[in-house]
C-alpha positions as CSV (number, residue, x, y, z in Angstrom):
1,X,0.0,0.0,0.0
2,X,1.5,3.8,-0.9
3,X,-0.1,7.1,0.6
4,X,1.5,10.1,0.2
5,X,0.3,13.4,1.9
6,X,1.3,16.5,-0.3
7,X,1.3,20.0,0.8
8,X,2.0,22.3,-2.8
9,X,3.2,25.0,-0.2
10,X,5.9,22.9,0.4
11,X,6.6,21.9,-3.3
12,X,9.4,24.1,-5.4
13,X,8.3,25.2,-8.7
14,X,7.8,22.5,-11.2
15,X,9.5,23.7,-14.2
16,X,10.4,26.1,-16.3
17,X,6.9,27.7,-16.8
18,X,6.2,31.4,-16.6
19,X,3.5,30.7,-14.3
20,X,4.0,28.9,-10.6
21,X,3.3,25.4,-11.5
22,X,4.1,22.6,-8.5
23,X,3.4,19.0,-9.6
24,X,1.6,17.2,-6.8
25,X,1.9,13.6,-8.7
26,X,5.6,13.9,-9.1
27,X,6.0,14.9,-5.5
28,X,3.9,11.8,-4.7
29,X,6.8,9.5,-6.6
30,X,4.6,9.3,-9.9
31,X,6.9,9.6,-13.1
32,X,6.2,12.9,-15.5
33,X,5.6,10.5,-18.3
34,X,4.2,7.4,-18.8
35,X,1.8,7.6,-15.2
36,X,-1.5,6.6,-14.7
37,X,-2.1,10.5,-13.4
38,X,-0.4,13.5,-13.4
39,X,-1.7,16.1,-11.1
40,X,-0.7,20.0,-10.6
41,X,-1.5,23.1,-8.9
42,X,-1.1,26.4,-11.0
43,X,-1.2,29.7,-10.0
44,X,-1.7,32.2,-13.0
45,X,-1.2,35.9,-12.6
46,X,-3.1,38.0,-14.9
47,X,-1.6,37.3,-18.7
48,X,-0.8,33.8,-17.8
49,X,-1.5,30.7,-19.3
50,X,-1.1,27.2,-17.9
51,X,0.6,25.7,-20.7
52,X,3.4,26.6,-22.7
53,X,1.1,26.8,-25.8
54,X,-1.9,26.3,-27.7
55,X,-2.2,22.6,-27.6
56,X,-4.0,19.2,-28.2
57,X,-3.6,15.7,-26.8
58,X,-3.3,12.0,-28.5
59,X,-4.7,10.6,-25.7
60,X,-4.7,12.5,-22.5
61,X,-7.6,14.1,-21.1
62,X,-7.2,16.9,-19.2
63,X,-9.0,18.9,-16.3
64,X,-9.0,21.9,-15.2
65,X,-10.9,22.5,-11.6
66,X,-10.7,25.9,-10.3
67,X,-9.9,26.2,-6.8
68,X,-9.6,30.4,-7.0
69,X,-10.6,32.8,-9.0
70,X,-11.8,32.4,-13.0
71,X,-10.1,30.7,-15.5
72,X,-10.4,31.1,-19.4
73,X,-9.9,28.3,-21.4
74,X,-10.2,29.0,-25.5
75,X,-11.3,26.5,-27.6
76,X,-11.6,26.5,-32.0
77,X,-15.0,27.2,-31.4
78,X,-15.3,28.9,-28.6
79,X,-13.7,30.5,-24.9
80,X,-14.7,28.6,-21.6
81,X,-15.0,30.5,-18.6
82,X,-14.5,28.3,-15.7
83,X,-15.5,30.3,-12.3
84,X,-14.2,28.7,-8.4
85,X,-15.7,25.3,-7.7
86,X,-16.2,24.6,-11.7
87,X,-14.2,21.7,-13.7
88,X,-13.5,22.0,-17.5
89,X,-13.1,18.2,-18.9
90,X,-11.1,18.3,-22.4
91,X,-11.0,15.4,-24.3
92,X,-8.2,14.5,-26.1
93,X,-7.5,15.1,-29.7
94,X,-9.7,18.7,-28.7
95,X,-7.3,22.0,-28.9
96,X,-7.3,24.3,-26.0
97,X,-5.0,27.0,-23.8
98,X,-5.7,28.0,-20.5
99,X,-4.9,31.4,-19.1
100,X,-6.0,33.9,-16.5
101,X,-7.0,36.9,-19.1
102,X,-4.5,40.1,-18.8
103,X,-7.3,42.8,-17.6
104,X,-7.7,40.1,-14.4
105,X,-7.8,41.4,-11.0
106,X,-7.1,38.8,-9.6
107,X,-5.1,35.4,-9.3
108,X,-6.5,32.2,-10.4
109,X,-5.2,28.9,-9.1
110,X,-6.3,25.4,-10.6
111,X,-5.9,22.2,-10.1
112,X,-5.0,20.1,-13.5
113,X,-5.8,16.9,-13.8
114,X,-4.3,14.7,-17.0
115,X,-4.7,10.9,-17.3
116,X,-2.4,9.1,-18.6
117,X,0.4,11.4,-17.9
118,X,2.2,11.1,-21.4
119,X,4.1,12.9,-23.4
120,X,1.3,13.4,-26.1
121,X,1.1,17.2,-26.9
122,X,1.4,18.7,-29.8
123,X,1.3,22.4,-31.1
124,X,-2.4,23.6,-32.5
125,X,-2.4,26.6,-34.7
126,X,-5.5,27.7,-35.3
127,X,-6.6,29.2,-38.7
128,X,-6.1,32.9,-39.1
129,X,-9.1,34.5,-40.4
130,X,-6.9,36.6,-42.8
């Protein structure tokens, strides 16, 4: 049996991200990639996004619950806005980026979910409307 109690006050930031990202699954002894689960807590100041860009999965699914504050989440078709106590499912294969919109006033921290934890993502562009 494994339990592992994680405080992400206690975690160091995760990567290299702009934003303060701390990786509670990875703290827990999960690997990055190739996991069952990966798990993080992100705190976006205004003008930040969660990822490091516009991006799609092969096979994770990703979700976004929002512990604080309001988080935007824009889509091909459309812009989410996920408010606190509110969870954004996104299938894979569906494009998204997640942000906390520059004219914010305040913070917004969520808690990202994305099973499997693989190294699937890939780059979406989405048409200019030139």
């Amino acid at each position: 049996m494994g339990y592992h109690l994680v405080d992400p006050d206690d975690l160091d930031q995760w990567d290299d991200r702009p934003a303060d990202v701390r990786s509670l699954s990875v703290a827990a002894g999960f690997d990055h990639h190739d996991s069952k689960l990966g798990l993080r807590v992100y705190e976006l100041s205004p003008g930040e996004q969660s990822g490091l860009r516009y991006h799609y999965h092969d096979e994770q699914v990703e979700v976004f619950y929002v512990l604080e504050g309001t988080l935007h989440v824009e889509t091909p078709e459309d812009e989410y806005v996920v408010e606190t106590d509110q969870a954004l499912f996104v299938e894979s294969g569906s494009p998204q980026r997640a942000f906390n919109p520059e004219d914010a006033d305040t913070i917004t921290r969520v808690l990202a979910i994305g099973a499997p934890s693989v190294d699937d993502a890939h780059t979406y562009d989405p048409p200019s409307d030139a």
